[in-house]
N, C-alpha and C positions, 0 to 999 in steps of 0.2 A: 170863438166858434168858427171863424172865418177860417182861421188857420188851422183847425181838424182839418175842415171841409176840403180846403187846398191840398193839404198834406195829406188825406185817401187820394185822391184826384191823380196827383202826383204818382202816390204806390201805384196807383191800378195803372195809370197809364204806359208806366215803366217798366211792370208786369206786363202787363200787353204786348212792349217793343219787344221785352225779351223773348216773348213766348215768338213773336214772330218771326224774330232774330232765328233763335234754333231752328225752324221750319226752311229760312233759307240759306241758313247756313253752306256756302262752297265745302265742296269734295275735295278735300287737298292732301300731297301727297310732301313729306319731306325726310328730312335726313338730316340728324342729332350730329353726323360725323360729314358733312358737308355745307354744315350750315355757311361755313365763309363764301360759299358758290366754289369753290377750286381744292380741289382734290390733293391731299397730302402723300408723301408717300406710300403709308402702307398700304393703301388702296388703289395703284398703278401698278400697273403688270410686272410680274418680273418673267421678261424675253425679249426678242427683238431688240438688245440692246439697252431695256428699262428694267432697272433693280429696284421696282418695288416690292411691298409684302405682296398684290395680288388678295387682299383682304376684301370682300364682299360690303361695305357701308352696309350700316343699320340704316330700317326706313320706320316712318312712321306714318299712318294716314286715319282723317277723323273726319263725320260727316257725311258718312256712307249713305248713299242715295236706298230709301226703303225697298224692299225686294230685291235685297243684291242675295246672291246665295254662293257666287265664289267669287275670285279676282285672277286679275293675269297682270304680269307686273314683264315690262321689254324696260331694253337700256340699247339705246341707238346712237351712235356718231355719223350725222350727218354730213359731217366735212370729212369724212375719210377719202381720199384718191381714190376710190374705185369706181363713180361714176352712179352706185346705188348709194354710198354711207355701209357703217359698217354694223351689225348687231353685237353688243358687247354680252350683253345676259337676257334670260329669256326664263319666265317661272308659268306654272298655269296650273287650276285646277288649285289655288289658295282657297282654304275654307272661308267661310263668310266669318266665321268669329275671331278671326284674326284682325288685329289694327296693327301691326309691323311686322317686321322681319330681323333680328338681333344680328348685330355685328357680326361679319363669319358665314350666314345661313347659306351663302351662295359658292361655299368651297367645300358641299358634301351634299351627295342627295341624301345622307342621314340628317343632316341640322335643316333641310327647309320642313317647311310647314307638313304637320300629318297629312297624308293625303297630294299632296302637291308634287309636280314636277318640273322636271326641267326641258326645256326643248331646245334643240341645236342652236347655237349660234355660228357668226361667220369664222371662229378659231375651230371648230371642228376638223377643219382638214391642214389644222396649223400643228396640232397636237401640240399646242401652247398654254393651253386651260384641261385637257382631258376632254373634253367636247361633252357631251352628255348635258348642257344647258350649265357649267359651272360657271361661276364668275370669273370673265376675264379683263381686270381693269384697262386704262387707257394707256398707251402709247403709243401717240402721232411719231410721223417724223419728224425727224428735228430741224429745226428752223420754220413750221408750217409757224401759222398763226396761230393761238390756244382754240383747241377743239372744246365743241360743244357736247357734251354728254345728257342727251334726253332720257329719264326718269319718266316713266309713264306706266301707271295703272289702272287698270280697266275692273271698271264690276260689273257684272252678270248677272241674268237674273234667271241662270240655270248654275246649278253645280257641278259641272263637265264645260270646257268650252269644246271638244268635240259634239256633244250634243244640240250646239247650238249651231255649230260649223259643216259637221259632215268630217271632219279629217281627222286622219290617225294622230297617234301623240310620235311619231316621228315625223312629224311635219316640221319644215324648218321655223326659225325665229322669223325669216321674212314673208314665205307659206301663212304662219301664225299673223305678222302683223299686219296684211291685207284682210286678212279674217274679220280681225277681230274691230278694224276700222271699216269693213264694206262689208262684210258676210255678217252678221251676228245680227241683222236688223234689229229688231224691238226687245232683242237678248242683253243689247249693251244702252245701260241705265245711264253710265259717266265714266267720265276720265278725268283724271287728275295729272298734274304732273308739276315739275323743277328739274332744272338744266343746272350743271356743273361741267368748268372747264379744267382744262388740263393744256399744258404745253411743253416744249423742251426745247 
């Protein structure tokens, strides 16, 4: 009888952790095709010298903070020479019922998310990616040290981030990523994020 009595005790307690477990479960944000941390070719630029495919990584993210109703997803190199870092991709306006982004989605505004868009990045005036927010993988200089590639997504608890901001959708990725870290007050639930390097 002892050991019924322990063994509910046990289930309900364990029952318990878990239920609690899922309630704080972290917002996290990753990538099937980055899991190593470091960036393979087809996912590095091809220009400026880097013959990669320029292939968009698949992302995946679970744990969505309650009341998100879209997302906005940036990709920053902060060690770029220019003195800000560099913006590599910029999405916004993700519906809420999305948990990824499939391999590719960031090399057409036809494959990203219905509804979603893309917003300038820093290759816009490189004509390197087509500008229009596509994805434009990493390529430092060479001999730098391997650059850091921040992955960062944002939930919302409107479904426009104009709505929350004030600003057109041709607002740049770095317009956007003051926004959406200062401007969005009580609009921005979480962020999630993972870093991947690259060098040459």
């Amino acid at each position: 009888m002892k050991r019924v009595i322990r063994g509910v005790a046990i289930a309900i307690c364990t029952t318990a952790s878990f239920a609690a477990y899922a309630q704080t479960a972290a917002f996290t944000l990753s990538s099937p095709d980055l899991s190593s941390g470091n960036f393979d070719n087809q996912f590095v630029l091809n220009g400026f010298g880097c013959k990669g495919g320029n292939v968009s990584p698949a992302l995946r993210w679970s744990n969505v903070p309650a009341g998100t109703k879209s997302f906005a997803l940036q990709v920053y190199d902060p060690d770029a020479p220019t003195g800000s870092g560099f913006w590599h991709w910029a999405v916004y306006n993700i519906p809420a019922d999305a948990n990824g982004m499939a391999r590719g989605a960031g090399n057409s505004s036809a494959t990203l998310p219905a509804g979603a868009f893309g917003g300038n990045t820093d290759f816009v005036d490189t004509g390197a990616t087509g500008g229009n927010g596509n994805y434009g993988g990493p390529c430092p200089p060479v001999g730098d040290q391997p650059h850091r590639y921040i992955f960062t997504l944002f939930a919302l608890a409107v479904p426009q981030v104009e709505v929350a901001a004030g600003v057109p959708k041709t607002g740049t990725a770095g317009l956007y990523g003051f926004v959406l870290n200062k401007g969005v007050g009580a609009a921005l639930l979480g962020k999630a994020s993972f870093t991947a390097t690259y060098g040459r």
